[in-house]
N, C-alpha and C positions, 0 to 999 in steps of 0.2 A: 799323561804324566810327563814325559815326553819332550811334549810341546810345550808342556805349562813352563817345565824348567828353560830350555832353548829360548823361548823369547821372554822369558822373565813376564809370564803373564797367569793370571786362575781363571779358569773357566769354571762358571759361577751354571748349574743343573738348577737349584733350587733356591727359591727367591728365601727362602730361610736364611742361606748363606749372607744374605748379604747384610742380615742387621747385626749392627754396633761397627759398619767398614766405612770408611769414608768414600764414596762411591761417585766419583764425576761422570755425569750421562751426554755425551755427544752423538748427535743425528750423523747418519752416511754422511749429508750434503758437508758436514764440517769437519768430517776424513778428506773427503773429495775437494775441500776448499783449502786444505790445512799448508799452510805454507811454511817449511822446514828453513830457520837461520843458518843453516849449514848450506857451505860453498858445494857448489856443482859436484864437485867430484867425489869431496866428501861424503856425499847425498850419495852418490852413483855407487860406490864401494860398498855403504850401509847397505843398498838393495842389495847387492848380489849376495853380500855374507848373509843375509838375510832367506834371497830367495835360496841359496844353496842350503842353509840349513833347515829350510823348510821342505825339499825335496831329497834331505839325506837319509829319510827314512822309509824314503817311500820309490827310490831309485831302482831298486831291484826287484820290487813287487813285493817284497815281505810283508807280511800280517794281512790285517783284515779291520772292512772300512767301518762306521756305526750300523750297519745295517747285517755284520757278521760275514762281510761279502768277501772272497779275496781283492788285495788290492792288486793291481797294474802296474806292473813299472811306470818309469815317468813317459819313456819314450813311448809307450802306446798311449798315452793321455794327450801328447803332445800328436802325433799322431791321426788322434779320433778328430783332435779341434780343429787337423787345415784340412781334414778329406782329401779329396782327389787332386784339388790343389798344390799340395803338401812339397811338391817337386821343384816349383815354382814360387815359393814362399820363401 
């Protein structure tokens, strides 16, 4: 719920949900291609408010993931992905 609010978006469970919605279907490849009319910087501020608010809940480890698990703060997630490296990163 959450999330749905934060980035103004529904995550859709059951395909029931989705009749009578006007529903546009885009492939990865057309995320991954999608080119933003927003100047540099502009683009570079939306990420971060972005990634910040996507990691404001999940910073200090509170709750728990879909699988009932506890979650991690951010920094062991960050962490686990550069391994041993991580000094040097």
């Amino acid at each position: 719920k959450k999330f749905e609010e934060a980035f103004c978006v529904k995550i859709i469970s059951d395909k029931k949900e989705l009749k009578g919605r006007d529903i546009h279907k885009i492939t990865g490849r057309d995320l991954f291609y999608f080119k933003s009319p927003e100047d540099k910087k502009t683009k570079i501020d939306n990420q971060k408010d972005l990634i910040k608010t996507l990691f404001q809940s999940y910073n200090e480890g509170n709750g728990v993931d879909v699988y009932d698990k506890p979650v991690e703060d951010m920094c062991s997630a960050i962490d686990a992905s550069l391994g041993e490296e991580k000094s040097t990163a």
